[in-house]
MARNUVEX-776842 format. One line per field, with one value per residue: residue number from 0; residue in three letters; chain; x negated, y, z of N, C-alpha, C in turn. Coordinates in steps of 0.05 Angstrom, whole numbers. Each point is the difference from the previous one (the first is absolute). Example, Ala and Ser with C-alpha at 12.3 -4.5 7.8 and 13.67 -1.06 7.14 Angstrom:
REM residues 2
pos c(0; 1)
code c(ALA; SER)
unit c(A; A)
n.x c(-264; 7)
n.y c(-114; 21)
n.z c(156; -14)
ca.x c(18; -16)
ca.y c(24; 24)
ca.z c(0; 1)
c.x c(-18; 15)
c.y c(24; 22)
c.z c(0; 14)
This chain:
REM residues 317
pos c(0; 1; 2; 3; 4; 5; 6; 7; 8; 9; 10; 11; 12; 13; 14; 15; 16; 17; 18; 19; 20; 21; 22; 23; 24; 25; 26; 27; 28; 29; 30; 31; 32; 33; 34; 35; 36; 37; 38; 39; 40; 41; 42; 43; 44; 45; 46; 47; 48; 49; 50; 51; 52; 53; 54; 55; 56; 57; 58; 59; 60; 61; 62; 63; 64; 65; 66; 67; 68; 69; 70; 71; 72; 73; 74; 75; 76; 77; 78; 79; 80; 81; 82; 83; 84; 85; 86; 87; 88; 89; 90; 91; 92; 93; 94; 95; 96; 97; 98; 99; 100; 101; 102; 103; 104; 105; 106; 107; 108; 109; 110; 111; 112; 113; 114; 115; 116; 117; 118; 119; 120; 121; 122; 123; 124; 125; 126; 127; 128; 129; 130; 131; 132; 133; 134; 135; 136; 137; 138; 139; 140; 141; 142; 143; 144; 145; 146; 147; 148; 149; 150; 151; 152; 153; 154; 155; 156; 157; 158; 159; 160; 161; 162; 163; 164; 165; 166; 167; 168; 169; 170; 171; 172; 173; 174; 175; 176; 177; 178; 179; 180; 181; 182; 183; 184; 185; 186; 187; 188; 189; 190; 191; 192; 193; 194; 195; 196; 197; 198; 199; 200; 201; 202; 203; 204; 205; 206; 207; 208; 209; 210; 211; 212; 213; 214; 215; 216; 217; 218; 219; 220; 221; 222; 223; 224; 225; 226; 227; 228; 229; 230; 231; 232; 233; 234; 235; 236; 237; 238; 239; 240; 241; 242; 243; 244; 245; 246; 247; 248; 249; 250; 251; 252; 253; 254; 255; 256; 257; 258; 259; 260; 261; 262; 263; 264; 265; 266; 267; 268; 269; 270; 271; 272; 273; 274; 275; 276; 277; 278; 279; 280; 281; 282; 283; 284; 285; 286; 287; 288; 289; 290; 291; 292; 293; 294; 295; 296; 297; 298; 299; 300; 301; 302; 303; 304; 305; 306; 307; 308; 309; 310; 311; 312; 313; 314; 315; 316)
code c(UNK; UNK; UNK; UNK; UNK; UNK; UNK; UNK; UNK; UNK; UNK; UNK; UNK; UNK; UNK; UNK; UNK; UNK; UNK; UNK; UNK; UNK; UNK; UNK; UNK; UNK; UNK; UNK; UNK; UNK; UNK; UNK; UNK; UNK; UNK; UNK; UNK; UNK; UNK; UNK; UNK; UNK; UNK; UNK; UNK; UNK; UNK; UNK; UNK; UNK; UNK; UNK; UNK; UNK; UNK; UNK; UNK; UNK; UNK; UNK; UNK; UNK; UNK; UNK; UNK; UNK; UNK; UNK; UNK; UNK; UNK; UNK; UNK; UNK; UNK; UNK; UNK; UNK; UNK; UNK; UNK; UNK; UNK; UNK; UNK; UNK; UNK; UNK; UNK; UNK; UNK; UNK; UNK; UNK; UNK; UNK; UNK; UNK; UNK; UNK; UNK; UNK; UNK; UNK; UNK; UNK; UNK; UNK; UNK; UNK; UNK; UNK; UNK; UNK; UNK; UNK; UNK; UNK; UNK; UNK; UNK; UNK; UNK; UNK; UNK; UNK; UNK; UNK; UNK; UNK; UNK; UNK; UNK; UNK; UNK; UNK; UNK; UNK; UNK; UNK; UNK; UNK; UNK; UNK; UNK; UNK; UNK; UNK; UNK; UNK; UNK; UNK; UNK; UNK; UNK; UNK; UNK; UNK; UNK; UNK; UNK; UNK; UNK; UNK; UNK; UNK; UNK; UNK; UNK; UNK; UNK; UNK; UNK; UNK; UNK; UNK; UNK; UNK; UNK; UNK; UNK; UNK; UNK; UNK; UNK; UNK; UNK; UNK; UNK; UNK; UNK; UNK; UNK; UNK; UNK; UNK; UNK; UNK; UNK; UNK; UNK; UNK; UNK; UNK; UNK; UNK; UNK; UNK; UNK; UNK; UNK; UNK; UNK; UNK; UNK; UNK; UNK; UNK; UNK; UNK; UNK; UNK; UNK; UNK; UNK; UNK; UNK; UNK; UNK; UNK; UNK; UNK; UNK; UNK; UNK; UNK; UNK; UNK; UNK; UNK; UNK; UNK; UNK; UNK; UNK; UNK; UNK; UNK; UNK; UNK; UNK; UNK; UNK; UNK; UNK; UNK; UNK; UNK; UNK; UNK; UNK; UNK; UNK; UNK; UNK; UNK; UNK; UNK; UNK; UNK; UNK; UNK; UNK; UNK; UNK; UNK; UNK; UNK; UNK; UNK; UNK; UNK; UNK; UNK; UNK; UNK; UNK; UNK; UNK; UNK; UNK; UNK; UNK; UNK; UNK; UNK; UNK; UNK; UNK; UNK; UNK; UNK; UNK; UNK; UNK; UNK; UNK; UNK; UNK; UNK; UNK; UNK; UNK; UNK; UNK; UNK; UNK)
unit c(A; A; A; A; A; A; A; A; A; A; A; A; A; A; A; A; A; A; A; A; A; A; A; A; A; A; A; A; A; A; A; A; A; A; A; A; A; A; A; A; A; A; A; A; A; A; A; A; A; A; A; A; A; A; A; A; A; A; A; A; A; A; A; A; A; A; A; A; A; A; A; A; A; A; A; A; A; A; A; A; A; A; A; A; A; A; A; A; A; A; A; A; A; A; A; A; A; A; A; A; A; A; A; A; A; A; A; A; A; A; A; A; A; A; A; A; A; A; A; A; A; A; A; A; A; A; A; A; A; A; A; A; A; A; A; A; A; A; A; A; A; A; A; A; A; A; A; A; A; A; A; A; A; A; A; A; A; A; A; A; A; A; A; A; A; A; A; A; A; A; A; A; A; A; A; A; A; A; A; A; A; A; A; A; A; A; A; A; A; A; A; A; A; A; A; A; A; A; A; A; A; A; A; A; A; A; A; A; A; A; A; A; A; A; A; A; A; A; A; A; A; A; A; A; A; A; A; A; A; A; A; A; A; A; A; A; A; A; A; A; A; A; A; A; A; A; A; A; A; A; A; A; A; A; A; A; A; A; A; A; A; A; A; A; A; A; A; A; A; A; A; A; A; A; A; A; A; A; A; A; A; A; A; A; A; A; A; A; A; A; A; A; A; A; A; A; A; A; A; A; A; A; A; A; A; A; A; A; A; A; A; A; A; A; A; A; A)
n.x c(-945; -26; -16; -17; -5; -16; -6; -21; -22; 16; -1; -14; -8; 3; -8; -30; 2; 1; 6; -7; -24; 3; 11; -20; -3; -9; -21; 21; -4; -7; -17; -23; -1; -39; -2; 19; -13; -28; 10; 21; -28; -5; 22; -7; -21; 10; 13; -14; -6; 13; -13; -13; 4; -1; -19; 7; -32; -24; -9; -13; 16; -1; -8; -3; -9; -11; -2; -6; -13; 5; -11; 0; -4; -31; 13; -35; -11; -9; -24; -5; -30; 9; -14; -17; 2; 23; -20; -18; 10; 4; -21; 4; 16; -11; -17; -1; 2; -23; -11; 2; -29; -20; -8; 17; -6; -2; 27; 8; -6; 14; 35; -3; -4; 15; -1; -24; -11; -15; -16; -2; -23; 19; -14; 14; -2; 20; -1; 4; -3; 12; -6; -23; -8; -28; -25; -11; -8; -24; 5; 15; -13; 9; 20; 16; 14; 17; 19; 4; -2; 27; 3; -2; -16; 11; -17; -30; -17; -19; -5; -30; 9; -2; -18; 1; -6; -17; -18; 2; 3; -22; -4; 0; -26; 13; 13; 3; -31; -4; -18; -8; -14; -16; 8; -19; 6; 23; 16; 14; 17; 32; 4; 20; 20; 16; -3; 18; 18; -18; -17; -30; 5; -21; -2; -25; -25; -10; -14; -11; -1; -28; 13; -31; 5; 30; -13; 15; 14; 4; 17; -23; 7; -8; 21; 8; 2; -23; -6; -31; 5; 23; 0; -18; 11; 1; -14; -15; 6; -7; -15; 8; 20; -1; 21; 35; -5; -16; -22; -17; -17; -6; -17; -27; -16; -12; -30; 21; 13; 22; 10; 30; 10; 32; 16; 12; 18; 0; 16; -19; 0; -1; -30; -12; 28; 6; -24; 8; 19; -15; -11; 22; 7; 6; 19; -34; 8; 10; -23; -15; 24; 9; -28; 16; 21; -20; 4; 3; -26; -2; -13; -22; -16; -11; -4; -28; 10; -20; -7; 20; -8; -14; 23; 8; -26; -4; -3; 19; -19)
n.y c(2295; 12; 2; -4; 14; -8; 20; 5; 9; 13; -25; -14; -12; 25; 17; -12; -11; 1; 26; 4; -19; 8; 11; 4; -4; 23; 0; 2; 33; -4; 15; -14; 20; 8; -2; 12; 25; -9; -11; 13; 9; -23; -5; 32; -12; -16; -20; -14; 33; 11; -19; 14; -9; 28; -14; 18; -9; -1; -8; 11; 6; -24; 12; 19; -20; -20; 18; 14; -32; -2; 28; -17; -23; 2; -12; -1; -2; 17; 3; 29; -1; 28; 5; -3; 21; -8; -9; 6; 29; -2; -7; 8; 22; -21; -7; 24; 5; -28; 12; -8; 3; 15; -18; 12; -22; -16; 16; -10; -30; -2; 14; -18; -18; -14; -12; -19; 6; -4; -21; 23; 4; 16; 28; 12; 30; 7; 24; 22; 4; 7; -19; 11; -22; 24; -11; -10; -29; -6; -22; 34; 12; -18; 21; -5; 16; -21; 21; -1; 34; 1; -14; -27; -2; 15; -15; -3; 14; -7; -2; 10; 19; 6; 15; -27; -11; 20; 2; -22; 1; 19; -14; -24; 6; -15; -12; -30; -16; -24; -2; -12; -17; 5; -25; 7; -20; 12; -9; 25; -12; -1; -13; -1; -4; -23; 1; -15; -9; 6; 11; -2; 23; -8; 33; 6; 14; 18; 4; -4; 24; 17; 24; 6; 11; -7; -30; -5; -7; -14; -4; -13; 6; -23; 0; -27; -20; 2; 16; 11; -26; 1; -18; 8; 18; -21; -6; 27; 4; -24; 10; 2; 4; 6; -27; 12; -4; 20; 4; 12; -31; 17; -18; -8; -5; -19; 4; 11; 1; -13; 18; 2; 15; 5; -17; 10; 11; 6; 13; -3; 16; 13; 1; -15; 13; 31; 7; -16; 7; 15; -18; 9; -17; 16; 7; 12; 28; -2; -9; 25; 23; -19; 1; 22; -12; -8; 21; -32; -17; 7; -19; 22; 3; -2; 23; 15; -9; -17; 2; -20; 18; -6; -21; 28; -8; -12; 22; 7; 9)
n.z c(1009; 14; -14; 22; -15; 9; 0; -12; -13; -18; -6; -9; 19; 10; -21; 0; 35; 33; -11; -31; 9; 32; -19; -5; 31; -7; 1; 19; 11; 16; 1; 19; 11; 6; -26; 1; 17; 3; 9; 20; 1; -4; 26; -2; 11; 18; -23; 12; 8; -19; 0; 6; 20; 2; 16; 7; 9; 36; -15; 19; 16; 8; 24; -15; -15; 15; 14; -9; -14; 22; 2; -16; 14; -8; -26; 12; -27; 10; 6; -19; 1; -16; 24; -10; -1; -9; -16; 13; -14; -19; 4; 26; -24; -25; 33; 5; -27; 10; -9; -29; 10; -2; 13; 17; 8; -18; 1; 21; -1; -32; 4; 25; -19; 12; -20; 6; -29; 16; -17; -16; 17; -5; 14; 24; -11; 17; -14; 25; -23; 14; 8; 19; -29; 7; 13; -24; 9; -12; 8; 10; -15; -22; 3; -3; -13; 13; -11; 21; -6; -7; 21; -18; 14; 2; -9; 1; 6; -15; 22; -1; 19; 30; -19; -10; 22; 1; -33; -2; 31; -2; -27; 12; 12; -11; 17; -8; 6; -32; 24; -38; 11; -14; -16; -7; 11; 18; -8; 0; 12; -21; 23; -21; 21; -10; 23; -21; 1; -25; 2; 11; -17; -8; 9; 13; -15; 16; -18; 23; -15; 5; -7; -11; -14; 6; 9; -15; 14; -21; -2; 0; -14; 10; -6; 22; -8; 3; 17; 0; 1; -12; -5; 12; -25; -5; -2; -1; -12; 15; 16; -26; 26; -25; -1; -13; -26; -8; -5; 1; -8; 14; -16; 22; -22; 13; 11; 16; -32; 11; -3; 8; -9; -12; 11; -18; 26; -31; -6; -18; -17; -2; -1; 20; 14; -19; 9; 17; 3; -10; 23; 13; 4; 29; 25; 18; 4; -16; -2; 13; -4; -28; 5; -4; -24; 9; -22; -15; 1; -10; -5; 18; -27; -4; -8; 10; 24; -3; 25; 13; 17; 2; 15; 12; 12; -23; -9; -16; -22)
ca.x c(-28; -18; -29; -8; -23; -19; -12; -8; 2; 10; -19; 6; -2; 26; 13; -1; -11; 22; 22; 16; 2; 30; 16; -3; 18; 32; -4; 2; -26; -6; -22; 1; -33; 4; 0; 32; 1; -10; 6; 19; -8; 1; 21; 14; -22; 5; 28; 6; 3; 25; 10; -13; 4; -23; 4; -34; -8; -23; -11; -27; 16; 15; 19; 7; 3; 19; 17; 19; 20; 21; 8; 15; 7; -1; -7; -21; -11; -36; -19; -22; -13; -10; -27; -22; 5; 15; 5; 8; 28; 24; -1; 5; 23; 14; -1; 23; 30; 4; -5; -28; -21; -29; 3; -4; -26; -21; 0; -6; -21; -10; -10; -18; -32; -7; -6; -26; 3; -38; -8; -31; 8; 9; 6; 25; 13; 14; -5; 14; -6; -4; -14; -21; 2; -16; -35; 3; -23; -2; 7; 33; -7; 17; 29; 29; 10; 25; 15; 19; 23; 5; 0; -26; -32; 14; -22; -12; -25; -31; -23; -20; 1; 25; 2; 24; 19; 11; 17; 26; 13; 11; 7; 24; 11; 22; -2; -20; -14; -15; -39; -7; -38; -7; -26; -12; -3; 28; 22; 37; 19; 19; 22; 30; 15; 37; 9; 25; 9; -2; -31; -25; -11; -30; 13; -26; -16; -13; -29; -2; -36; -4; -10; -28; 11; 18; -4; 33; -1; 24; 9; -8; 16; -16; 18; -10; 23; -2; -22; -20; -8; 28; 2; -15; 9; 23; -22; 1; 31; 20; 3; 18; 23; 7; 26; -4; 0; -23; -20; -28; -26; -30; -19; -21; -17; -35; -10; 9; 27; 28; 23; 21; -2; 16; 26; 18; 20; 19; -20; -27; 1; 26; -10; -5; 20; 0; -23; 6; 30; -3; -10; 14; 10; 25; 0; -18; 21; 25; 7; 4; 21; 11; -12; 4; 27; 4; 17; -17; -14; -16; -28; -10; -25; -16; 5; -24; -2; 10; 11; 20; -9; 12; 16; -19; 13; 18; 27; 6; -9)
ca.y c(-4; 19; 7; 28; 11; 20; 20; 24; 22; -16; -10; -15; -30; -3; 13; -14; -25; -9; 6; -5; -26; 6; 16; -28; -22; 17; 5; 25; -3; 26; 11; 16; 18; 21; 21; -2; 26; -9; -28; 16; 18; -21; -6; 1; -9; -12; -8; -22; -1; -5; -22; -4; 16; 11; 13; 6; -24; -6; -20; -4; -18; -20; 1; 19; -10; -24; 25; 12; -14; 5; 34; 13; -24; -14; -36; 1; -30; -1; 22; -1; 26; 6; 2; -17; 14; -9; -32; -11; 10; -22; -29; 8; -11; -14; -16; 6; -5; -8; 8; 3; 17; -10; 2; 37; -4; 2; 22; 22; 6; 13; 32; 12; -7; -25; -23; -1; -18; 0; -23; 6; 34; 31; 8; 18; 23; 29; 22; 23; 21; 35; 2; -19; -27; -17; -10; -22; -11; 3; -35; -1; 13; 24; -1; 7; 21; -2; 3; -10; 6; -2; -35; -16; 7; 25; 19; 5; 14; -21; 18; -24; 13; 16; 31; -1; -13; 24; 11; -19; -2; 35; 0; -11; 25; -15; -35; -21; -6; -24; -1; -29; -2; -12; -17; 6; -27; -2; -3; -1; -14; 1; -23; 11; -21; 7; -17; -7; -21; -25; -10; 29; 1; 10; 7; 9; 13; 18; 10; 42; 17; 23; 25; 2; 28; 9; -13; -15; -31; -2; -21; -6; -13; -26; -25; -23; -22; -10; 17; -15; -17; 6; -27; 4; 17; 4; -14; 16; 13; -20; 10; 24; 8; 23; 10; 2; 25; 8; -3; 9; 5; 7; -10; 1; -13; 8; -20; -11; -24; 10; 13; 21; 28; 4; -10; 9; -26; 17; 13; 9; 30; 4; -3; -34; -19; 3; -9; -33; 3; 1; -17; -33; -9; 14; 22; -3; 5; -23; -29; 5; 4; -23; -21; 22; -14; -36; -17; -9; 19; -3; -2; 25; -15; 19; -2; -25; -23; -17; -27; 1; -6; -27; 17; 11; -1; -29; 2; 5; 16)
ca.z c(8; -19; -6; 14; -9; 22; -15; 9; -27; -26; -16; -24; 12; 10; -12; -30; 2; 6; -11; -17; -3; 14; -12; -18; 6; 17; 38; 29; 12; 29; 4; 28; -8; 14; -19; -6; -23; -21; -12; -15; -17; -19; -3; -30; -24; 7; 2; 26; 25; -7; 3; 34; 36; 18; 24; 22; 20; -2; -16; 9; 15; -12; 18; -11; -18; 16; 11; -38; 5; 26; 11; -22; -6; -27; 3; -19; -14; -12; 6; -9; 3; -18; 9; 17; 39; 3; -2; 29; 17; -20; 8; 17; 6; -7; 25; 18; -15; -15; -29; -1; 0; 13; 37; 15; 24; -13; -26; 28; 4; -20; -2; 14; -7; 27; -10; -5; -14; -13; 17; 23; 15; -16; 16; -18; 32; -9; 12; 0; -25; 18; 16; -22; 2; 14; -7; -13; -13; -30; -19; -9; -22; -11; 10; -12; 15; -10; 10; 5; -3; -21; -11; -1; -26; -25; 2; 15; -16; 14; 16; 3; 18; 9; -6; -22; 14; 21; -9; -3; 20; -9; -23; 6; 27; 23; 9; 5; -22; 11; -18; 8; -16; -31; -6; -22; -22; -3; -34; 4; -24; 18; -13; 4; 4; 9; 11; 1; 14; -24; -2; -9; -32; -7; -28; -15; 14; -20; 14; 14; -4; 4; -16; 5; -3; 7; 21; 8; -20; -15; -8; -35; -18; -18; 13; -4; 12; 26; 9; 1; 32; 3; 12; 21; 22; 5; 27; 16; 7; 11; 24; 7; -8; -17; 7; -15; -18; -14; 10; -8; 23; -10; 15; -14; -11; 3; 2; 25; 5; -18; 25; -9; 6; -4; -6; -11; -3; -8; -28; 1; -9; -29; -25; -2; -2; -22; -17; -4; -17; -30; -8; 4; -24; 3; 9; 13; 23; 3; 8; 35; 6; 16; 29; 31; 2; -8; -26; -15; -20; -18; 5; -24; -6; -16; -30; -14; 6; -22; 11; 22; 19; 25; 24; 23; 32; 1; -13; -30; -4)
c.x c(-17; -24; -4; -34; -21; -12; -12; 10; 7; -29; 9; 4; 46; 24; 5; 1; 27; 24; 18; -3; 23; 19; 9; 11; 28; 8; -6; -25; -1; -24; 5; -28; 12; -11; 25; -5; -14; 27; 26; -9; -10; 21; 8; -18; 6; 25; 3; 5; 36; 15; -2; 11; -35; 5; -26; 3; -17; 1; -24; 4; 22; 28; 21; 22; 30; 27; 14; 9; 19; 26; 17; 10; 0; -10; -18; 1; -27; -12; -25; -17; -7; -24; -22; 6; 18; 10; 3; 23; 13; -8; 9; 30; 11; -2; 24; 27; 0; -1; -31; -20; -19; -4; -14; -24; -26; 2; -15; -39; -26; -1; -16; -29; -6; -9; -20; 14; -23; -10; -35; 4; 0; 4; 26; 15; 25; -16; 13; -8; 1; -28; -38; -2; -16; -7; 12; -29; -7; 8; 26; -2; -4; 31; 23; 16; 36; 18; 32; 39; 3; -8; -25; -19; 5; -35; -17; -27; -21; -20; -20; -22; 7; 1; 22; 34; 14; 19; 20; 20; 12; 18; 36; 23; 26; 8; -13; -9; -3; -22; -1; -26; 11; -21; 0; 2; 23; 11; 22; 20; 25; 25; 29; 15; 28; 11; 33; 11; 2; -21; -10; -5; -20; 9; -31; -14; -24; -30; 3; -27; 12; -9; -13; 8; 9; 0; 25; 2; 22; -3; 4; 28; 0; 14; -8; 14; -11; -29; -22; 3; 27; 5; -12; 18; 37; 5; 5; 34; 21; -6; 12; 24; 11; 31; 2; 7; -21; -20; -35; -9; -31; -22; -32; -20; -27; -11; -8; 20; 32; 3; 18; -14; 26; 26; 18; 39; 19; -16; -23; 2; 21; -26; -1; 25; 9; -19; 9; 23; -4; -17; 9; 31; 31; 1; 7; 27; 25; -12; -15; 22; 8; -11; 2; 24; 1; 9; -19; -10; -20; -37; -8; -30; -18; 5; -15; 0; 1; 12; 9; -17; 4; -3; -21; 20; 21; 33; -1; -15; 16)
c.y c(19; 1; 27; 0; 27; 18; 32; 21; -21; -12; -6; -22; -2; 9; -15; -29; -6; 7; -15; -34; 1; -2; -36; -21; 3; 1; 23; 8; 29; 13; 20; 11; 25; 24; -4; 21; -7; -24; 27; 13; -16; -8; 3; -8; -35; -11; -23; 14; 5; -29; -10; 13; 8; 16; 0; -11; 3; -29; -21; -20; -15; -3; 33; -9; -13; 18; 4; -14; -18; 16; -4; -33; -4; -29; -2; -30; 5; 30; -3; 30; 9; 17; -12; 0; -16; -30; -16; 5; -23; -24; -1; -6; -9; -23; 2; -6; -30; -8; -10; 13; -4; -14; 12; 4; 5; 26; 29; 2; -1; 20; 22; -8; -14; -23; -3; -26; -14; -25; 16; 23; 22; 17; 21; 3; 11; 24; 22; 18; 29; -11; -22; -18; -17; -3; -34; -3; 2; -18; 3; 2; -7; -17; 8; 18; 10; 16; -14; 8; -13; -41; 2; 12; 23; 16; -4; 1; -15; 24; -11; 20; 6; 25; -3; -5; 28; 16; -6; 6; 24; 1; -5; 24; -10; -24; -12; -7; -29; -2; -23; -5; -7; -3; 7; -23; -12; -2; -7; -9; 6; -20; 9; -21; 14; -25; -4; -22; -24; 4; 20; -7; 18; 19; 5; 2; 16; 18; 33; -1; 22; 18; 2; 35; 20; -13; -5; -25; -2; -38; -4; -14; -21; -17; -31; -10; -13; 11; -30; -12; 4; -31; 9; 30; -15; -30; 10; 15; -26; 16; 34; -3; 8; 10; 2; 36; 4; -5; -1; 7; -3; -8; 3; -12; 2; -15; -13; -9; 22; 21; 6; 29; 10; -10; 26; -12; 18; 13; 25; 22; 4; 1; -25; -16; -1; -18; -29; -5; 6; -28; -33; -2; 0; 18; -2; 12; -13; -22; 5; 2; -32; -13; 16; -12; -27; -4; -4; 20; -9; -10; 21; -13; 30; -11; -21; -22; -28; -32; 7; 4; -24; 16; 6; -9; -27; 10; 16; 14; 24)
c.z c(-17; 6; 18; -2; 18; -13; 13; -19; -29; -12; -31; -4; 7; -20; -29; -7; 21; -8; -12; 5; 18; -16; -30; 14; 5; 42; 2; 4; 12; -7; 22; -4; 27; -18; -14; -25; -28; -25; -15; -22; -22; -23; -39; -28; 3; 0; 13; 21; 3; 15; 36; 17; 1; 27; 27; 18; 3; -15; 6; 27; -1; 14; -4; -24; 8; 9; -24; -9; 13; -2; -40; -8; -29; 4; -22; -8; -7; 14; -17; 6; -24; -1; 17; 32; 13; 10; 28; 17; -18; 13; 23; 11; -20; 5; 14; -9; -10; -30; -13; -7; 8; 26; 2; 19; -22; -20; 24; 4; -24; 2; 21; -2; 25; -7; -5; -28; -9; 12; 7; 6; -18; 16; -12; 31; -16; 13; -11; -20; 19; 19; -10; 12; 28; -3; -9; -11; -25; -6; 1; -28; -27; 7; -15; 30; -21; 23; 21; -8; -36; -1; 2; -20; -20; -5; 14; -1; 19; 9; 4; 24; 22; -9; -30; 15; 21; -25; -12; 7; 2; -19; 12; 21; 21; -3; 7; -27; 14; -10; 13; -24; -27; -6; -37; -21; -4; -24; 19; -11; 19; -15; 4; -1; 6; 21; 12; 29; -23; 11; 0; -26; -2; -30; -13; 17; -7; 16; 10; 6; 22; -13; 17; -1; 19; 28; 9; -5; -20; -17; -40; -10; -23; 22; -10; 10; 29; 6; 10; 36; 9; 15; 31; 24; -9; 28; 26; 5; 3; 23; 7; -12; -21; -7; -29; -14; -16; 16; -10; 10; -13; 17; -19; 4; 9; 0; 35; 0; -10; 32; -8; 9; 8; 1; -3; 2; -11; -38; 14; -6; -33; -19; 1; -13; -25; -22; 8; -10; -25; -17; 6; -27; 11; 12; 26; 25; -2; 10; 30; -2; 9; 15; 25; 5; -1; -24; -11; -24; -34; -2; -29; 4; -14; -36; -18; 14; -22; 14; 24; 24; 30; 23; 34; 22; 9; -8; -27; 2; -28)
């Protein structure tokens, strides 16, 4: 049985993080990617990849996926995405195999931004970055303008214009973009969870600003054991599926009330994941790795935590 791992270009997330924890349990593991060349060319800075089957695949389709392994009769025990992009293809078919992972319905229509998660109105389009956005009212105004390639939320700069919003879009020059309103009185917060076949474990949670600057957004590093109205969105997520594995989700604050913004069904970016792994009191990809395998797992808490947290969702926390 083995670990088949989805992948685009080598991260750090995969090299530094699913690797060697792999390797630590002593499990098998495939890496299928449609950047093959990139990962070889790794290969020698890299002594886990020593230990792996690599091999090329659209990755992006699940059903590509499903095929390869068929066409070479491997007997998987787990699917993980070591890129944002990804995550819905892993959930997908570690549906298909049986296996556990995000449910795939709700990882499909996170990553296409289908989900209205808002109890009041937020308006929020995709649009074509080659092509213009369109005559948009002023009460669209001011807006977040996140990229779709590359996963969830990797960025995304506040326009309080359509003449900020055209050059945005230029800026971006290809794909899709999601423009969705922002409210000025907003405080972002994002909650990180490991959901096992023990239980959803609440591992933290933590505040996201916007560089006023650079107009990106990035994620503050002042982790907490349990983000502000956390009782309330975790309320709100009995009505989503979430399935299991990693998971962060980012939601916000106003004074029209809580919305999600974000479900995340997989790891977030290699600075976030890093920056929370360095702050829990084990080790943050071994213990996805084993909730991609059903093998039991360890409960990880934050460092400063000074008391036990009580349990989410009517199970362990």
């Amino acid at each position: 049985m083995e670990l088949l791992i989805l992948a685009h270009a080598p991260t750090r997330g995969l090299e530094v993080g699913f690797l060697p924890a792999a390797a630590g349990l002593q499990q098998k593991v495939t890496i299928l990617t449609d950047c093959v060349g990139e990962h070889i060319a790794r290969a020698g800075e890299s002594p886990f990849y020593d230990q792996c089957e690599l091999a090329e695949c659209d990755v992006s389709n699940p059903l590509a996926v499903a095929r390869f392994v068929a066409v070479h009769n491997k007997r998987v025990a787990g699917v993980l995405a070591a890129d944002a992009a990804l995550h819905a293809s892993a959930a997908v078919c570690a549906a298909y195999f049986g296996l556990p992972g995000a449910a795939w319905r709700n990882a499909v229509l996170h990553d296409q931004r289908l989900h209205a998660h808002r109890p009041f109105q937020v308006r929020r389009r995709i649009v074509d970055c080659a092509q213009p956005a369109g005559e948009l009212a002023p009460d669209w105004f001011p807006a977040t303008v996140q990229p779709l390639e590359g996963g969830a939320a990797s960025g995304g700069a506040i326009v309080r214009s359509p003449a900020e919003l055209e050059r945005r879009l230029a800026d971006l020059q290809f794909g899709y973009a999601l423009l969705e309103q922002y409210r000025d009185d907003e405080e972002v917060y994002a909650l990180d969870a490991l959901a096992t076949p023990q239980g959803f474990a609440i591992l933290g949670g933590s505040r996201i600003a916007f560089d006023r600057d650079a107009v990106r957004t990035k994620r503050v590093q002042s982790f907490m054991p349990r983000p502000p109205r956390c009782e309330e969105l975790l309320s709100m997520l009995l009505s989503h599926e979430l399935g299991h594995g990693r998971h962060h989700i980012e939601y916000a604050v106003s004074g029209a009330g809580l919305r999600i913004r974000e479900i995340h069904n997989g790891l977030h970016d290699d600075e976030s994941e890093f920056a929370l792994d360095d702050q829990l009191d084990g080790e943050l990809f071994e213990e996805v790795v084993k909730a991609s395998l059903a093998m039991p797992g360890r409960l990880l808490r934050l460092r400063q935590a000074d008391t036990p947290q009580p349990a989410a969702l009517g199970v362990a926390a």
